[in-house]
PDBQT receptor file of N, H, CA, C and O in Angstrom, charges set to zero:
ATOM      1  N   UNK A   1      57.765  83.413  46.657  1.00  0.00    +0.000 N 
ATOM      2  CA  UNK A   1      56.695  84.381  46.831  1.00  0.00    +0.000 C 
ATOM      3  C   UNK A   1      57.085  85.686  46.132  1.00  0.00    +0.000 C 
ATOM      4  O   UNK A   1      58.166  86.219  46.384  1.00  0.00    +0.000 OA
ATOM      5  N   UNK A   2      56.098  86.280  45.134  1.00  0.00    +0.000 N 
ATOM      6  H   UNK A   2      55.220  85.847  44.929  1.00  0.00    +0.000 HD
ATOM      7  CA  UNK A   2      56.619  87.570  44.819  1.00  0.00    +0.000 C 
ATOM      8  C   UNK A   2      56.707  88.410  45.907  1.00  0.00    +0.000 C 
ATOM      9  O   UNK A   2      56.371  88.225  47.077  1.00  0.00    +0.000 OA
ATOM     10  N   UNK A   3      57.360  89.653  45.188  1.00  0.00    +0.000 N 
ATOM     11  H   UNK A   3      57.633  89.803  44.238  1.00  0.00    +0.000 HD
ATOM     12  CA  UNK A   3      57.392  90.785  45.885  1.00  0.00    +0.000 C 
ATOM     13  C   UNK A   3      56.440  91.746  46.175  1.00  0.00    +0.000 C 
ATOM     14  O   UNK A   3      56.499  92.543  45.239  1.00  0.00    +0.000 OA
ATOM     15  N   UNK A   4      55.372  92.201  47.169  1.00  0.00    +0.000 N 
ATOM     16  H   UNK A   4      55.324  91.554  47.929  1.00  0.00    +0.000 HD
ATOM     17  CA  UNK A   4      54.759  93.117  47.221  1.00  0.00    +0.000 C 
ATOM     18  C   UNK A   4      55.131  94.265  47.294  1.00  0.00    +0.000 C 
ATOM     19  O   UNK A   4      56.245  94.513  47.756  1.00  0.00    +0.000 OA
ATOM     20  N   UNK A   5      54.328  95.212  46.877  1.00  0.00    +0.000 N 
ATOM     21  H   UNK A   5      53.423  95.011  46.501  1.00  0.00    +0.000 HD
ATOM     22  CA  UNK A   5      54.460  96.850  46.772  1.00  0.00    +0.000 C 
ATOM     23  C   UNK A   5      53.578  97.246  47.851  1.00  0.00    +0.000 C 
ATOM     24  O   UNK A   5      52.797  96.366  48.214  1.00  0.00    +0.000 OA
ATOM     25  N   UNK A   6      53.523  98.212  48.371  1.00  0.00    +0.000 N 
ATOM     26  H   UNK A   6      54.158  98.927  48.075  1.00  0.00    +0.000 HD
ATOM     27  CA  UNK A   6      53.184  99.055  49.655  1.00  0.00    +0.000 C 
ATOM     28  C   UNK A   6      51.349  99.325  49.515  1.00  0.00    +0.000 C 
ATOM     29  O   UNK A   6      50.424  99.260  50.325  1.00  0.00    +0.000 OA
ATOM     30  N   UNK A   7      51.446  99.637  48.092  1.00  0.00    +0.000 N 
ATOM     31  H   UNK A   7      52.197  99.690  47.434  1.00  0.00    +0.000 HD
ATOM     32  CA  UNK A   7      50.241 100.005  47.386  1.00  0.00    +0.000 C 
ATOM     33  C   UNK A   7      49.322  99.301  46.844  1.00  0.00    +0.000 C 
ATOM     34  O   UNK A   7      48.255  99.743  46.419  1.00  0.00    +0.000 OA
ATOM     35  N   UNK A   8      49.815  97.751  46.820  1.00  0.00    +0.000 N 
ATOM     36  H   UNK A   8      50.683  97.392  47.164  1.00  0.00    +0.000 HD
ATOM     37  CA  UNK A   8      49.510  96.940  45.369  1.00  0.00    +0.000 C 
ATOM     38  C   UNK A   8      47.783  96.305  46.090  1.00  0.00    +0.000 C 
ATOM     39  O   UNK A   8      47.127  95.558  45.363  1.00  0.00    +0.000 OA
ATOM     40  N   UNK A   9      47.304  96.629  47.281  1.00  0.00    +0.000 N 
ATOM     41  H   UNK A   9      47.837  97.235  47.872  1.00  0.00    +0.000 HD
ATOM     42  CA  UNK A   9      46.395  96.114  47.546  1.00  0.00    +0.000 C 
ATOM     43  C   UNK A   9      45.953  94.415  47.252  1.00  0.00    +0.000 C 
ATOM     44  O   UNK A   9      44.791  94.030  47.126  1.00  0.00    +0.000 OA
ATOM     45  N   UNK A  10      47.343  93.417  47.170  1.00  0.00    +0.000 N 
ATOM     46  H   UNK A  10      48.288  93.730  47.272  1.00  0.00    +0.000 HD
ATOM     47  CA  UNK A  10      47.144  92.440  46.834  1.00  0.00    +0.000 C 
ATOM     48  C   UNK A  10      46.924  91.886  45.561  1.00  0.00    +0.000 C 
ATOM     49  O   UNK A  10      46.582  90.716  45.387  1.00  0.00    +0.000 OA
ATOM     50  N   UNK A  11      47.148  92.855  44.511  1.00  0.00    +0.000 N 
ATOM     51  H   UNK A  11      47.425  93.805  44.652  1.00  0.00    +0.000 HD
ATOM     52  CA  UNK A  11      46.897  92.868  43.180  1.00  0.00    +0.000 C 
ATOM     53  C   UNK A  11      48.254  93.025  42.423  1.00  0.00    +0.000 C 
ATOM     54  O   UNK A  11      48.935  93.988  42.774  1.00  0.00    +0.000 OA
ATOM     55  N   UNK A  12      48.845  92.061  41.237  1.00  0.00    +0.000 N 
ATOM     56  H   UNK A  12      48.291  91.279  40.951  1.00  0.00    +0.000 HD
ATOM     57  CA  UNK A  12      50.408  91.450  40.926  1.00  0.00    +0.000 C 
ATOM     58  C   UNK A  12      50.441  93.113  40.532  1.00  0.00    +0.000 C 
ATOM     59  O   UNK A  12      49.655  93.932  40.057  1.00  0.00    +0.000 OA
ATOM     60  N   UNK A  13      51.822  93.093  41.021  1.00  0.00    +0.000 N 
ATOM     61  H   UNK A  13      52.461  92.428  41.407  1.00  0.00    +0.000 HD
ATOM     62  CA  UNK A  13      52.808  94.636  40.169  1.00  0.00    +0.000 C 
ATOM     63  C   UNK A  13      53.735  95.008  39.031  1.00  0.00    +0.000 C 
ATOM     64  O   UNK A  13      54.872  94.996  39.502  1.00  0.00    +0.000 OA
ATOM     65  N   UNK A  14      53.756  95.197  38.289  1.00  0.00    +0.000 N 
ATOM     66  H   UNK A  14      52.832  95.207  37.906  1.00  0.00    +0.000 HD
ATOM     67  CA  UNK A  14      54.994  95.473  37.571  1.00  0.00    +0.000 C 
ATOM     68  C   UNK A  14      56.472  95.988  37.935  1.00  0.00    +0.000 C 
ATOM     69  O   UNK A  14      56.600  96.813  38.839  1.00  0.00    +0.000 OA
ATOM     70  N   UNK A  15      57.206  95.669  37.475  1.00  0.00    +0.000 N 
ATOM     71  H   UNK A  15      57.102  94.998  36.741  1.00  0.00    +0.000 HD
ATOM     72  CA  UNK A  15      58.305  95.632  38.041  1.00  0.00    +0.000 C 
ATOM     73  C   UNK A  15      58.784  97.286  38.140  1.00  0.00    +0.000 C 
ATOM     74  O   UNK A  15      59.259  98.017  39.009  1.00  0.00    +0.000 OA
ATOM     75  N   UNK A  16      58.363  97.411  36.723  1.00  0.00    +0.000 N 
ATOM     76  H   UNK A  16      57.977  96.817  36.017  1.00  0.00    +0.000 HD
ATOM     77  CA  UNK A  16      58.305  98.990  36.082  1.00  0.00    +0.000 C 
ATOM     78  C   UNK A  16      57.540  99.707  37.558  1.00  0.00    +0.000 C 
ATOM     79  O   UNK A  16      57.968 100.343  38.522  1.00  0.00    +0.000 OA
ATOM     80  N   UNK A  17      56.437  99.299  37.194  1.00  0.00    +0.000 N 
ATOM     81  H   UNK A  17      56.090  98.783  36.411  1.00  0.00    +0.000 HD
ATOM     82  CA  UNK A  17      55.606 100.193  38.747  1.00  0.00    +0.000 C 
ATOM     83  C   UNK A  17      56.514 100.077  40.016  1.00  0.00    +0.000 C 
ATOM     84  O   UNK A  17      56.798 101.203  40.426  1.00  0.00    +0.000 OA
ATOM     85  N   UNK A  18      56.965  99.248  40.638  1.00  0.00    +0.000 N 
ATOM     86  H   UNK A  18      56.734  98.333  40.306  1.00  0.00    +0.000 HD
ATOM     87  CA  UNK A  18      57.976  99.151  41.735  1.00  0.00    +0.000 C 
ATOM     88  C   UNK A  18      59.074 100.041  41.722  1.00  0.00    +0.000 C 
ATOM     89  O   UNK A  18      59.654 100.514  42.699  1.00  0.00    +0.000 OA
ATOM     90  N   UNK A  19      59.300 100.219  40.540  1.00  0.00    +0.000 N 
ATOM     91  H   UNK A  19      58.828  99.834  39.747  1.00  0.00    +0.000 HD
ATOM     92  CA  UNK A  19      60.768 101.073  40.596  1.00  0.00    +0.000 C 
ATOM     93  C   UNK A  19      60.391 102.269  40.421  1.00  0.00    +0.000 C 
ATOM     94  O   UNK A  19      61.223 103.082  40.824  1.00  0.00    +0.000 OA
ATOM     95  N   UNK A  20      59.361 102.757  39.930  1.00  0.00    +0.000 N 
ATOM     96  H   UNK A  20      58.685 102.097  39.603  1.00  0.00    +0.000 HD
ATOM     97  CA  UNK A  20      58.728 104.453  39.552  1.00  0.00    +0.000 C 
ATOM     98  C   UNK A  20      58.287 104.926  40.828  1.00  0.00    +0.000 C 
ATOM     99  O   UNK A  20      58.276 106.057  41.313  1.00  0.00    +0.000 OA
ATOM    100  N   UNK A  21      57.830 103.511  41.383  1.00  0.00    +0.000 N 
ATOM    101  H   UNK A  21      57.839 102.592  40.989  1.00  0.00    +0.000 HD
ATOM    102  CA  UNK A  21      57.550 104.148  43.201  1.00  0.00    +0.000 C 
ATOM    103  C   UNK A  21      58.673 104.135  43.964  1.00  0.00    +0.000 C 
ATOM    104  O   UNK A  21      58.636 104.557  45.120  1.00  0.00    +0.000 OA
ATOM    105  N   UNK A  22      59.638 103.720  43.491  1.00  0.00    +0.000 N 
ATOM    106  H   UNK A  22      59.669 103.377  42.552  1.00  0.00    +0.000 HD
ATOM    107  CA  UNK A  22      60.786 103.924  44.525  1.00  0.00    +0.000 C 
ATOM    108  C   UNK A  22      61.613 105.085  44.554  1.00  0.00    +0.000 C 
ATOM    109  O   UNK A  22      62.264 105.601  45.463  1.00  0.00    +0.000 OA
ATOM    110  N   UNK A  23      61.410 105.434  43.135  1.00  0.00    +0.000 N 
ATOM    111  H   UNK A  23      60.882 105.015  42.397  1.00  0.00    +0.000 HD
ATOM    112  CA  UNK A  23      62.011 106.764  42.608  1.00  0.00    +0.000 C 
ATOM    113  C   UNK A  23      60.828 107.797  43.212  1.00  0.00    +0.000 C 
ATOM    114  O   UNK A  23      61.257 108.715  43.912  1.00  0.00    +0.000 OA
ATOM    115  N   UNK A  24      59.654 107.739  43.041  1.00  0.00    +0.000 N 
ATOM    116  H   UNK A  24      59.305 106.994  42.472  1.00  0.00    +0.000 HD
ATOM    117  CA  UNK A  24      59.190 108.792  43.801  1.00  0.00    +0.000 C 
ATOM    118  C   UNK A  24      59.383 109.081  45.293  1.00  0.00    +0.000 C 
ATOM    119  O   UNK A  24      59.448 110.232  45.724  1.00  0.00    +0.000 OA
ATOM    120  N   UNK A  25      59.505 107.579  46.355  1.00  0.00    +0.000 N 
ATOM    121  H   UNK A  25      59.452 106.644  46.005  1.00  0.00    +0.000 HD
ATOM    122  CA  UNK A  25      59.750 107.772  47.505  1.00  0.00    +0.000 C 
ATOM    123  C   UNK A  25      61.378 108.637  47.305  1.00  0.00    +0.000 C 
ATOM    124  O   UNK A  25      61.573 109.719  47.859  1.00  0.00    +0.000 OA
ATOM    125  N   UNK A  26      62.115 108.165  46.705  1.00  0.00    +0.000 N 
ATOM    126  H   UNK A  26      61.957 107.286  46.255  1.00  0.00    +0.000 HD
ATOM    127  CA  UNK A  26      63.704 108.657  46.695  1.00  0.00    +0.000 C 
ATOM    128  C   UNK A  26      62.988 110.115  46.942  1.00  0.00    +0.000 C 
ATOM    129  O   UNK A  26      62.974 110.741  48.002  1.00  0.00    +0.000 OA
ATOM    130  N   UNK A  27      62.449 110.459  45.799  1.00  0.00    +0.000 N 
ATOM    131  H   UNK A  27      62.460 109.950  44.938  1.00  0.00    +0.000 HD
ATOM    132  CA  UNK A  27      63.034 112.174  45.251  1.00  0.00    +0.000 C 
ATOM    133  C   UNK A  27      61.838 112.387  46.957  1.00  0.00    +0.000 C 
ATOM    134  O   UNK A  27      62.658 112.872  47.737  1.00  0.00    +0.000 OA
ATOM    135  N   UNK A  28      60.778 112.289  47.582  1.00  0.00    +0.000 N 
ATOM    136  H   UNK A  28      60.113 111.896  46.948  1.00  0.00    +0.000 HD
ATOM    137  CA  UNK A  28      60.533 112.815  48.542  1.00  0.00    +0.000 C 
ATOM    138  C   UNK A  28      61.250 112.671  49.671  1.00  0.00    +0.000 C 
ATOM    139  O   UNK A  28      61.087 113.402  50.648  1.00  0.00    +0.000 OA
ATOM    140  N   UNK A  29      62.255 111.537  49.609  1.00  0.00    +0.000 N 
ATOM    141  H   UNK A  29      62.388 110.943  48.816  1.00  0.00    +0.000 HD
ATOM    142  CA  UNK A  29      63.255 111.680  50.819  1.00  0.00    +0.000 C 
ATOM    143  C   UNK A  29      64.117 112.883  50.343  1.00  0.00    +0.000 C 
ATOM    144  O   UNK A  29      63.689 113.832  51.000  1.00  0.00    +0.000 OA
ATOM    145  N   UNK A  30      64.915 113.235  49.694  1.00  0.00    +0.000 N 
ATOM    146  H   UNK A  30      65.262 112.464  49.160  1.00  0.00    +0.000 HD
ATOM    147  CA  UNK A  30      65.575 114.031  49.066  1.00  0.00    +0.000 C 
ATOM    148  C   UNK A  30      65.014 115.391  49.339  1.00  0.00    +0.000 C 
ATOM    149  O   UNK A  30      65.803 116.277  49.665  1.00  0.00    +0.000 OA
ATOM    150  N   UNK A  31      64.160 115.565  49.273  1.00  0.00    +0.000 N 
ATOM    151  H   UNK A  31      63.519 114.844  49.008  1.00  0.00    +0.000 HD
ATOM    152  CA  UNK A  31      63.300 117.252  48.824  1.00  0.00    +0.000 C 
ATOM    153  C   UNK A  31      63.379 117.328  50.817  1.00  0.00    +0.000 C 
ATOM    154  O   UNK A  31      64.036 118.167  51.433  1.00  0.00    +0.000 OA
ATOM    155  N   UNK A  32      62.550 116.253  51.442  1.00  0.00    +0.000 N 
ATOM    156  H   UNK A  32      62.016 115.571  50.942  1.00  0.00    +0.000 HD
ATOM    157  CA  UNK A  32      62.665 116.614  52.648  1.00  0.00    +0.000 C 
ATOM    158  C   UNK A  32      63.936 116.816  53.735  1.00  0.00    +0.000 C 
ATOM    159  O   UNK A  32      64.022 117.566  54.707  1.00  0.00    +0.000 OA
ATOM    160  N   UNK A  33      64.882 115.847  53.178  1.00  0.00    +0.000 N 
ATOM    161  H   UNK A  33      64.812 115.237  52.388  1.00  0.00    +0.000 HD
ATOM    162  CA  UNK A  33      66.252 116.100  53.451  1.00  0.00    +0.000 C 
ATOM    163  C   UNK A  33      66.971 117.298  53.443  1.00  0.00    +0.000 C 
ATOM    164  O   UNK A  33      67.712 117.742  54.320  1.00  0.00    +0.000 OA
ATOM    165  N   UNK A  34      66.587 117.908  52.051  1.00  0.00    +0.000 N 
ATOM    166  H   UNK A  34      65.985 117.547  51.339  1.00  0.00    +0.000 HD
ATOM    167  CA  UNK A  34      67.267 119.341  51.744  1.00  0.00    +0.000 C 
ATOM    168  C   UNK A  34      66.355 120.289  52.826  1.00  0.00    +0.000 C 
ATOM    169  O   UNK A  34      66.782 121.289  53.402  1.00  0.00    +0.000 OA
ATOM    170  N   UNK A  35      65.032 119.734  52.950  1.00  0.00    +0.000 N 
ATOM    171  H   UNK A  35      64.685 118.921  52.482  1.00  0.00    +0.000 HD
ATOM    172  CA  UNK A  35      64.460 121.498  53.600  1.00  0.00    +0.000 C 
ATOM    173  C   UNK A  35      65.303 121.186  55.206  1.00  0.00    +0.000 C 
ATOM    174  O   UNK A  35      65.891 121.991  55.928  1.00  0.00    +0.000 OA
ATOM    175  N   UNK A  36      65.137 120.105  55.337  1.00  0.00    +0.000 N 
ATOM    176  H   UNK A  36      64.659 119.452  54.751  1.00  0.00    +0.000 HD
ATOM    177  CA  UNK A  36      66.131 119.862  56.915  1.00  0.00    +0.000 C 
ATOM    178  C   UNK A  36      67.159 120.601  57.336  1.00  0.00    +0.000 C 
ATOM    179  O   UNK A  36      67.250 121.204  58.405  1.00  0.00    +0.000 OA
ATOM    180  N   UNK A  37      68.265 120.510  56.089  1.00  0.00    +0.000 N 
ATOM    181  H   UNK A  37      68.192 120.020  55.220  1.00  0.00    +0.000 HD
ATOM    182  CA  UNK A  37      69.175 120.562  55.912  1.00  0.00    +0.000 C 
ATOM    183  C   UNK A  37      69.781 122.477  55.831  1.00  0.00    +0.000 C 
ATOM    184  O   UNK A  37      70.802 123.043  56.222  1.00  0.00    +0.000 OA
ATOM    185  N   UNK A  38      68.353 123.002  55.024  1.00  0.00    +0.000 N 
ATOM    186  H   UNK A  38      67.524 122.542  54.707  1.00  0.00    +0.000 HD
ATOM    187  CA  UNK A  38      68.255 124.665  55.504  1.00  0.00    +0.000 C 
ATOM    188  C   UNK A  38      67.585 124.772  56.839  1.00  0.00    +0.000 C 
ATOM    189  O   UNK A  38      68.028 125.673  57.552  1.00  0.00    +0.000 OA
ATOM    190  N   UNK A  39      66.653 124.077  57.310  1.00  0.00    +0.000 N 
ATOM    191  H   UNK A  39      66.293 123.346  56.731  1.00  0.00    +0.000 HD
ATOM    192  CA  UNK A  39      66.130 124.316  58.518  1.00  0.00    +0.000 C 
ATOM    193  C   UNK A  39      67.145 124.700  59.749  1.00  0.00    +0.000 C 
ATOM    194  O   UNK A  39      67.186 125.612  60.574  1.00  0.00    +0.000 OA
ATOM    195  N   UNK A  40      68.109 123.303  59.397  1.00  0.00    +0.000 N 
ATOM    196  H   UNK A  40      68.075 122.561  58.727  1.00  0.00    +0.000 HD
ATOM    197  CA  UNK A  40      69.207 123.438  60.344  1.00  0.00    +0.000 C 
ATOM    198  C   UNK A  40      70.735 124.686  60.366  1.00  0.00    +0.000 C 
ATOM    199  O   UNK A  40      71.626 125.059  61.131  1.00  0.00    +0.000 OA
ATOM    200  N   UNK A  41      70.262 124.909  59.066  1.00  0.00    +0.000 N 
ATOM    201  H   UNK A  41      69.539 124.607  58.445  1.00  0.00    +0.000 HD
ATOM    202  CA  UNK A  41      71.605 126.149  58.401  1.00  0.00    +0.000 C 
ATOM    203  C   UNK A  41      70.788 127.268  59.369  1.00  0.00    +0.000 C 
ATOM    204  O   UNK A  41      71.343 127.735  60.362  1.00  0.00    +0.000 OA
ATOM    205  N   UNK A  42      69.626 127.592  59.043  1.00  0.00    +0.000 N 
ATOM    206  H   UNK A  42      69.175 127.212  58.235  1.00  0.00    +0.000 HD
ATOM    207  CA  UNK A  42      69.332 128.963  59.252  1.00  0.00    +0.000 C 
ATOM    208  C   UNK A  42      69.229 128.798  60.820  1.00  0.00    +0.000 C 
ATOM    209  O   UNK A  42      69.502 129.851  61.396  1.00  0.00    +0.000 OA
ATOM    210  N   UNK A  43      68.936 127.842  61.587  1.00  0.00    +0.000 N 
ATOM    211  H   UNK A  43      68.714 126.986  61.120  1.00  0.00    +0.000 HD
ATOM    212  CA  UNK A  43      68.936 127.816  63.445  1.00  0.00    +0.000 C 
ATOM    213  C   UNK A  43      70.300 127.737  63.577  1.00  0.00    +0.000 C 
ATOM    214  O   UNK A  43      70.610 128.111  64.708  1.00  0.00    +0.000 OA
ATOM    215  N   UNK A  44      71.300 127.398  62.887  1.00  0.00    +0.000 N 
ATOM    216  H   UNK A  44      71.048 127.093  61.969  1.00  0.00    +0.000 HD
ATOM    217  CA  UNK A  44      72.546 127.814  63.677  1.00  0.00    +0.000 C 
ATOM    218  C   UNK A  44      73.129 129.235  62.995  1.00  0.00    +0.000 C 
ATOM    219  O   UNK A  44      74.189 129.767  63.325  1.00  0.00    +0.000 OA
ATOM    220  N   UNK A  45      72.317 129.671  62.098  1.00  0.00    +0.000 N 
ATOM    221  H   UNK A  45      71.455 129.239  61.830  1.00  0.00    +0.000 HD
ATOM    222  CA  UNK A  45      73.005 130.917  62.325  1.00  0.00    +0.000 C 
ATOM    223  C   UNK A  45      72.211 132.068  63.173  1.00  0.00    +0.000 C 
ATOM    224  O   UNK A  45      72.577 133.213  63.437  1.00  0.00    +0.000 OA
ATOM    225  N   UNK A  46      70.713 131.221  63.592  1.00  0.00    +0.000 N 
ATOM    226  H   UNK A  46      70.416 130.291  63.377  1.00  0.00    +0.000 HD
ATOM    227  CA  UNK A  46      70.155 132.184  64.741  1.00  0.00    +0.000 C 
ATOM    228  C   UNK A  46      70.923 132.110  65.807  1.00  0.00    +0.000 C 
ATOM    229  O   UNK A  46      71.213 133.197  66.306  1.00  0.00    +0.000 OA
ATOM    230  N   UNK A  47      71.485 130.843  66.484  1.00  0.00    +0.000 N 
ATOM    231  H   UNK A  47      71.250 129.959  66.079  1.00  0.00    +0.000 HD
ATOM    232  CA  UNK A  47      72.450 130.500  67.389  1.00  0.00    +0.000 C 
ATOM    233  C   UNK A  47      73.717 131.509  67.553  1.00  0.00    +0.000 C 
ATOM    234  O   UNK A  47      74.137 132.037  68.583  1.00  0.00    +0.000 OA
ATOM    235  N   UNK A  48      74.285 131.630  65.966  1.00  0.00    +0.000 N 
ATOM    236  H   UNK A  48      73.944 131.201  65.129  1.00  0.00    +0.000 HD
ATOM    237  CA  UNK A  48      75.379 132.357  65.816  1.00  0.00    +0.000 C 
ATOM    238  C   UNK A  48      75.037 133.864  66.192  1.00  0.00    +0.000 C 
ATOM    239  O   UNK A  48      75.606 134.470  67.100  1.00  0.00    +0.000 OA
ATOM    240  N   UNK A  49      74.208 134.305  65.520  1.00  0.00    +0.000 N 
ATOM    241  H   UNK A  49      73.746 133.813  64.782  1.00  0.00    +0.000 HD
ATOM    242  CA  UNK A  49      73.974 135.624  65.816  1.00  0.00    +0.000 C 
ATOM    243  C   UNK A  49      73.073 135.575  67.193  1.00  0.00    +0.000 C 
ATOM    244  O   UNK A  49      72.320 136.530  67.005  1.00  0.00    +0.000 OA
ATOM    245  N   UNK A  50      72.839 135.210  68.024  1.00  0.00    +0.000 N 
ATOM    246  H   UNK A  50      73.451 134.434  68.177  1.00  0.00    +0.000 HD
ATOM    247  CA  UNK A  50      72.284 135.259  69.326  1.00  0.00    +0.000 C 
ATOM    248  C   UNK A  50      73.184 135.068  70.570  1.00  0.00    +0.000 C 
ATOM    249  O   UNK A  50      73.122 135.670  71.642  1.00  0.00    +0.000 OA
ATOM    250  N   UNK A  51      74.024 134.106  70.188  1.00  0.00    +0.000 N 
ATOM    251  H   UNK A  51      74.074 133.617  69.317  1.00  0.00    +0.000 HD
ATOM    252  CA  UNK A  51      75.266 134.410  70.879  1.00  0.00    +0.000 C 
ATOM    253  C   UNK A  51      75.922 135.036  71.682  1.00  0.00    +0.000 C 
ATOM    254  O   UNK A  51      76.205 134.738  72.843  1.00  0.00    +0.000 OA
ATOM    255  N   UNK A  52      76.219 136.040  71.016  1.00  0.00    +0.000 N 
ATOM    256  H   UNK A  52      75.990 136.283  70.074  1.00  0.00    +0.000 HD
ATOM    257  CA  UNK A  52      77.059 137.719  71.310  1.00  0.00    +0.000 C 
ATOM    258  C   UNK A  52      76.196 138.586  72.267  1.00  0.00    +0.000 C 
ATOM    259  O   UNK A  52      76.654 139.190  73.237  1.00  0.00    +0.000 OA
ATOM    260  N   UNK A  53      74.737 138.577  71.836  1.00  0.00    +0.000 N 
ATOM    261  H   UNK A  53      74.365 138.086  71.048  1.00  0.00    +0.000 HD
ATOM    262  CA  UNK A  53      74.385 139.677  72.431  1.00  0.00    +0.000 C 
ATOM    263  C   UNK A  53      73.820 138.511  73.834  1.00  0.00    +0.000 C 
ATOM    264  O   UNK A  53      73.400 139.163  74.790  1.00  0.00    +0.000 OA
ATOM    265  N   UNK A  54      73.781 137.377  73.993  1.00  0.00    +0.000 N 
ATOM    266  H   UNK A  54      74.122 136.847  73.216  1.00  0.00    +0.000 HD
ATOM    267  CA  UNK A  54      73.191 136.900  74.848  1.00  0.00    +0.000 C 
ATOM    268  C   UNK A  54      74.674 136.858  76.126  1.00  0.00    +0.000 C 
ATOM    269  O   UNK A  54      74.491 136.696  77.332  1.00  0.00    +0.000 OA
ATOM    270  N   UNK A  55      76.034 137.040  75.487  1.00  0.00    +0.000 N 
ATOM    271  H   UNK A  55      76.182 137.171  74.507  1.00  0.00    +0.000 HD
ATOM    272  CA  UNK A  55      76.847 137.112  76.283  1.00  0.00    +0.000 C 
ATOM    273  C   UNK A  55      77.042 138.799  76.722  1.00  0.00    +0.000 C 
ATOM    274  O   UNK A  55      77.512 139.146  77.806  1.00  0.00    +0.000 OA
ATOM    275  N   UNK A  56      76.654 139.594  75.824  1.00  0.00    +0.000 N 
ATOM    276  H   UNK A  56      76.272 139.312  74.944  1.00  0.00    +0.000 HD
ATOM    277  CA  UNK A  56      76.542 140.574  76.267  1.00  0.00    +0.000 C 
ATOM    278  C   UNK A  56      75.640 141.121  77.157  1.00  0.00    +0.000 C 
ATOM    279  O   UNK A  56      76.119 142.105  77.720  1.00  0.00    +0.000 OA
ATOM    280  N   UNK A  57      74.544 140.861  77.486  1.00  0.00    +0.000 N 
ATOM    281  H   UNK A  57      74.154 140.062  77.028  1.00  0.00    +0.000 HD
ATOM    282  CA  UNK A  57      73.264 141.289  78.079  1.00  0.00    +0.000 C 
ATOM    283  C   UNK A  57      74.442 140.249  79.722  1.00  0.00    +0.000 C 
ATOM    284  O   UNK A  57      75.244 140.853  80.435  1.00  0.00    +0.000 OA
ATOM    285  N   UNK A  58      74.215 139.139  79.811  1.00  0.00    +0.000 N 
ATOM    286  H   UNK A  58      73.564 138.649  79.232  1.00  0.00    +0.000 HD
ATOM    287  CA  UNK A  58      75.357 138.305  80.781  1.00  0.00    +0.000 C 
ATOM    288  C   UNK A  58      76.386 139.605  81.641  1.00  0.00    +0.000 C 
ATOM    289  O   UNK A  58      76.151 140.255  82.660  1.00  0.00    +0.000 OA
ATOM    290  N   UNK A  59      77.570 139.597  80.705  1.00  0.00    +0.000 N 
ATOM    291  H   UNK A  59      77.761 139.068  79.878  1.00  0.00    +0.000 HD
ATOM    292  CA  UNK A  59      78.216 140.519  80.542  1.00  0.00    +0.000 C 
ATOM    293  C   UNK A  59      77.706 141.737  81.694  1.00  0.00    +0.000 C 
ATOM    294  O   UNK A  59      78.076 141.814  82.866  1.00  0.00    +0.000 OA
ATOM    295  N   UNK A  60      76.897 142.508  81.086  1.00  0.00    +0.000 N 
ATOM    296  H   UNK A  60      76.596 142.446  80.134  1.00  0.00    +0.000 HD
ATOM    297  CA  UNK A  60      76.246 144.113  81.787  1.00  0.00    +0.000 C 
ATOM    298  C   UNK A  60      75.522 143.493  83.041  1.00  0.00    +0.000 C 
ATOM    299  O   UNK A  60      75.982 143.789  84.144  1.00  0.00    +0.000 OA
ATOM    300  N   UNK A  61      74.415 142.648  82.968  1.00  0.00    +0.000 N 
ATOM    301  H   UNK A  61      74.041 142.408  82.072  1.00  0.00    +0.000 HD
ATOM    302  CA  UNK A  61      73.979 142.010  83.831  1.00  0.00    +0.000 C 
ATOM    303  C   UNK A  61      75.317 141.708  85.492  1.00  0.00    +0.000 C 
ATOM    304  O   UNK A  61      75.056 142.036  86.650  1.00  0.00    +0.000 OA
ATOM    305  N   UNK A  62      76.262 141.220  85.148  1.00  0.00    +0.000 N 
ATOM    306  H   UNK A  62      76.475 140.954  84.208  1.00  0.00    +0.000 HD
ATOM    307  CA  UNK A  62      76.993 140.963  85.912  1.00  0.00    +0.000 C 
ATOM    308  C   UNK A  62      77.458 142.270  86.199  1.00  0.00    +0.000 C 
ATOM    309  O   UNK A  62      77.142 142.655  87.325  1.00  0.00    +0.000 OA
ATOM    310  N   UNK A  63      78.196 143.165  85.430  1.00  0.00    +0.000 N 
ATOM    311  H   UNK A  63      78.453 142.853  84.515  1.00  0.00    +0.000 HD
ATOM    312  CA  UNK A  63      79.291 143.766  85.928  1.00  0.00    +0.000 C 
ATOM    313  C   UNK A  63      78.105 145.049  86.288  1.00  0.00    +0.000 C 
ATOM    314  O   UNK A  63      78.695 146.051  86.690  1.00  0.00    +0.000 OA
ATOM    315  N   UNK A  64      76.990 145.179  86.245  1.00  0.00    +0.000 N 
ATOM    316  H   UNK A  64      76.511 144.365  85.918  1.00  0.00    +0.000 HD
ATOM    317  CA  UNK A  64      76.458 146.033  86.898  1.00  0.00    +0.000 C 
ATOM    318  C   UNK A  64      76.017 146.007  88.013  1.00  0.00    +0.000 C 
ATOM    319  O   UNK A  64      75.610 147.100  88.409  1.00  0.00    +0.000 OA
ATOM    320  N   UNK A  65      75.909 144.966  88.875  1.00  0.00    +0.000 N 
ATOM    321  H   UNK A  65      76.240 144.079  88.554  1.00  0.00    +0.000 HD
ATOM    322  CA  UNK A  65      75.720 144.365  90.378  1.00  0.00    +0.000 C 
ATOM    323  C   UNK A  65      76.328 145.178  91.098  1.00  0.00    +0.000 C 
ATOM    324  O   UNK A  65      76.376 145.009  92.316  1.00  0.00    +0.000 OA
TER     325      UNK A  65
């Protein structure tokens, strides 16, 4: 049995076409990977910088009781 394509609506594919779509799925895994990949940089450095003052506010909170 050949191979179907995602797209091919039941209609034969080229092999060429199979692989140009695979390369396009690639590069959109890729592009979405990378924005992840800052998504997750920039929440841990909100983490990082939230940190301090969240132990600080703690901190005053307590020792002002």
């Amino acid at each position: 049995m050949p191979r179907r394509h995602l797209f091919d609506k039941g209609y034969p594919v080229a092999r060429a076409t199979l692989i140009a779509g695979s390369q396009v799925l690639l590069a959109i895994s890729r592009q979405s990977l990378r924005k992840a990949h800052a998504r997750l940089g920039s929440s841990l450095l909100q983490i990082a910088d939230t940190s301090p003052r969240v132990m600080s506010a703690l901190a005053q909170s307590l020792f002002s009781k």
